[in-house]
C-alpha positions in Angstrom: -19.4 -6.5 80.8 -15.8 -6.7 82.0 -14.7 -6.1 85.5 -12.7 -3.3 86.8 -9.4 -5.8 85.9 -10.3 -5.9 82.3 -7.8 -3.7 81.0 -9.3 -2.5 77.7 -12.0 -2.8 75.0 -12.5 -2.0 71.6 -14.8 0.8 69.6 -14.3 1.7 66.6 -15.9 4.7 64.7 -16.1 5.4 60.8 -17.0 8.2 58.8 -19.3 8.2 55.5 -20.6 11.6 54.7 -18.1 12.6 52.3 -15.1 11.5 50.3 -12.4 13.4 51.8 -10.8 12.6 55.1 -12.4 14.3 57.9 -10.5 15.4 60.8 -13.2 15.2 64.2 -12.2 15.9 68.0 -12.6 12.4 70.5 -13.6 12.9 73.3 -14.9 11.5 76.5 -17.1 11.8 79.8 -17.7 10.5 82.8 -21.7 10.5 83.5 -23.0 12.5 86.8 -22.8 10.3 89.6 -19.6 8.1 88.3 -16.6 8.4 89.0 -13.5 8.3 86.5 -13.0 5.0 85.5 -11.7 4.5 81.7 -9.6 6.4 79.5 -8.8 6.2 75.5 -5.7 5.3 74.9 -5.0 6.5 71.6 -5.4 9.6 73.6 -8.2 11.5 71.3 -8.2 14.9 70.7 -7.4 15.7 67.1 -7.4 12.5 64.8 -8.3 12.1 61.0 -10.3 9.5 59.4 -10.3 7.8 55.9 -13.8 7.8 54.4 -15.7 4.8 54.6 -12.2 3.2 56.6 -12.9 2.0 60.1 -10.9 2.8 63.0 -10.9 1.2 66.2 -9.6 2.8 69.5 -9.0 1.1 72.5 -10.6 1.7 76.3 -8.6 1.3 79.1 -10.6 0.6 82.5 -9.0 1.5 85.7 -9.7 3.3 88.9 -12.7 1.8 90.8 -11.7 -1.2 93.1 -12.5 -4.5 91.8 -13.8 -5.9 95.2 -16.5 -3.7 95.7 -20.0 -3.9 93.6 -20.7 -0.6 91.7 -21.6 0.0 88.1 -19.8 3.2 86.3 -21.5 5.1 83.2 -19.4 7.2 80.5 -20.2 8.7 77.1 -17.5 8.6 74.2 -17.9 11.2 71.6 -16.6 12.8 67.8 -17.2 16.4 67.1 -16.9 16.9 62.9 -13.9 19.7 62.9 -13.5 19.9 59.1 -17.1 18.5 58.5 -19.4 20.0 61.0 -22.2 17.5 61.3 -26.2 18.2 62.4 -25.9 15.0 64.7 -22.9 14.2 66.9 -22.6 10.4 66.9 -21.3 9.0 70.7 -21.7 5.5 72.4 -22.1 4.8 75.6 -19.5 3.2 78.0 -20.5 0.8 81.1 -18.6 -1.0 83.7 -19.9 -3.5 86.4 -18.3 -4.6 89.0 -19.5 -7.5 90.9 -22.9 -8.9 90.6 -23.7 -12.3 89.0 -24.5 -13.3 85.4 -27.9 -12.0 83.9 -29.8 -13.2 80.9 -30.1 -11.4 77.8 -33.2 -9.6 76.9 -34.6 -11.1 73.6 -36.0 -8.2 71.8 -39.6 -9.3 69.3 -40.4 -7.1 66.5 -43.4 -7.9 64.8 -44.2 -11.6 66.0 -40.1 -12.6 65.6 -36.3 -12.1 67.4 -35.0 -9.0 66.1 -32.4 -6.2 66.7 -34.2 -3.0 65.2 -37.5 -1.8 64.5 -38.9 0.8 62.0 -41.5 3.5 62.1 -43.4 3.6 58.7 -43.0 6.6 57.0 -44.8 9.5 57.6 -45.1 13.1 56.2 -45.7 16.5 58.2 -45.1 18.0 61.0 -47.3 17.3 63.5 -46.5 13.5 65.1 -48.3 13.9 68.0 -50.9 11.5 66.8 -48.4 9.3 65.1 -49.2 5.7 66.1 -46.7 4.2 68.0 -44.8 1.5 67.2 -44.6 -1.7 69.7 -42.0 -3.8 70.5 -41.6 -6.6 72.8 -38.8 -7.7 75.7 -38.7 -10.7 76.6 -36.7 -12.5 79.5 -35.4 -15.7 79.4 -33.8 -15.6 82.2 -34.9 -17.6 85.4 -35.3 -14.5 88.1 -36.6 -10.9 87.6 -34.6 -8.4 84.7 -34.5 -4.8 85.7 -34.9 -2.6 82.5 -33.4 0.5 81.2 -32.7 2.4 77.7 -30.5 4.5 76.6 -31.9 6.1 73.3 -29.7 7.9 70.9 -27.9 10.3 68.7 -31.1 11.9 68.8 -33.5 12.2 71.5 -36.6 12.2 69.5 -38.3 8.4 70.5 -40.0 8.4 73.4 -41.0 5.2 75.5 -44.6 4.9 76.7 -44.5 6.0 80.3 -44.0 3.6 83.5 -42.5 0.9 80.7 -40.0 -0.3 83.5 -41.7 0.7 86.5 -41.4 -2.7 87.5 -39.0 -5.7 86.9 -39.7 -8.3 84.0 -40.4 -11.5 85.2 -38.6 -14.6 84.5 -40.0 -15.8 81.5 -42.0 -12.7 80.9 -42.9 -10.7 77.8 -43.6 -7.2 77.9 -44.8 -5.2 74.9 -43.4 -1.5 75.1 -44.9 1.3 72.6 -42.3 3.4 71.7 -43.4 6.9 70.0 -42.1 9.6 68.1 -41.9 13.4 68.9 -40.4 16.0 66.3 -39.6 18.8 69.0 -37.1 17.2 70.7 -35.0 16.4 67.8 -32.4 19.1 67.0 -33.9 22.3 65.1 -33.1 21.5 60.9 -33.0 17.5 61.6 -34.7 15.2 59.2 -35.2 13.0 61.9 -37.8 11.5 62.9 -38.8 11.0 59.2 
């Protein structure tokens, strides 16, 4: 994560629904509880993208002292104008200050590393018995991880509850069931399928 020096990162966002360019509103947010502490500095507002071209924008950090610890939460978002979409796509945006360096959770799918997991498909719509589906975390690391999750554009998957009630242990593994439920994803979504 870069410290409250850094003085920018890059995101970049892309469009693909349509073969047009789409014109969308970018915006941001600070997160209850932080204070302001990046900015966009293509500005935002109005801008227009190329189908299936990516374009990056660029976050300035500035604000909270760099001396002190804290850690500052922010949401980035595009709202369709000419293409009003079901979903509004957003990423989240962190900054730590302080602290020292932390391993990297290793997430295991199935038995092997992996970066994404997949519910099997499933009909109806009623998924309050739907099996969950498990996924491990495992730290590498040589003292305790605290965990968190940030689960999105939709709110529909639900972790088990008490998942990270307590700190993984170095060199722990701890399998979390992750499950879906319909009523919380936006009325007319396909998701979860």
């Amino acid at each position: 994560m870069p410290d409250a020096g850094s003085p920018w990162s890059p995101f970049c966002g892309s469009y693909r629904w349509g073969s047009a360019p789409a014109q969308i509103i970018v915006g941001q947010s600070e997160l209850p509880g932080s204070r302001p502490f990046f900015s966009i500095a293509e500005g935002g507002a109005f801008v227009t993208l190329q189908p299936r071209v990516p374009r990056t924008f660029t976050i300035q950090y500035s604000g909270p002292p760099n001396d002190t610890a804290g850690s500052y939460h922010g949401v980035i978002f595009a709202v369709g104008v000419t293409q009003p979409r079901p979903v509004t796509p957003y990423a989240f945006v962190n900054l730590k200050v302080g602290g020292g360096p932390a391993a990297t959770p290793q997430f295991i799918v199935d038995g092997v590393p992996g970066e994404y997991a997949a519910f099997p498909g499933f009909s109806g719509d009623d998924d309050s018995n739907r099996p969950a589906r498990e996924v491990s975390i495992q730290n590498s690391g040589n003292t305790p991880m605290e965990l968190a999750a940030e689960i999105g554009p939709e709110v529909w998957l639900v972790p088990e509850n008490g998942w990270n009630a307590q700190p993984l242990a170095a060199g722990a593994t701890r399998t979390v069931k992750l499950f879906t439920r319909r009523p919380f994803a936006p009325s007319g979504s396909p998701l979860p399928r």
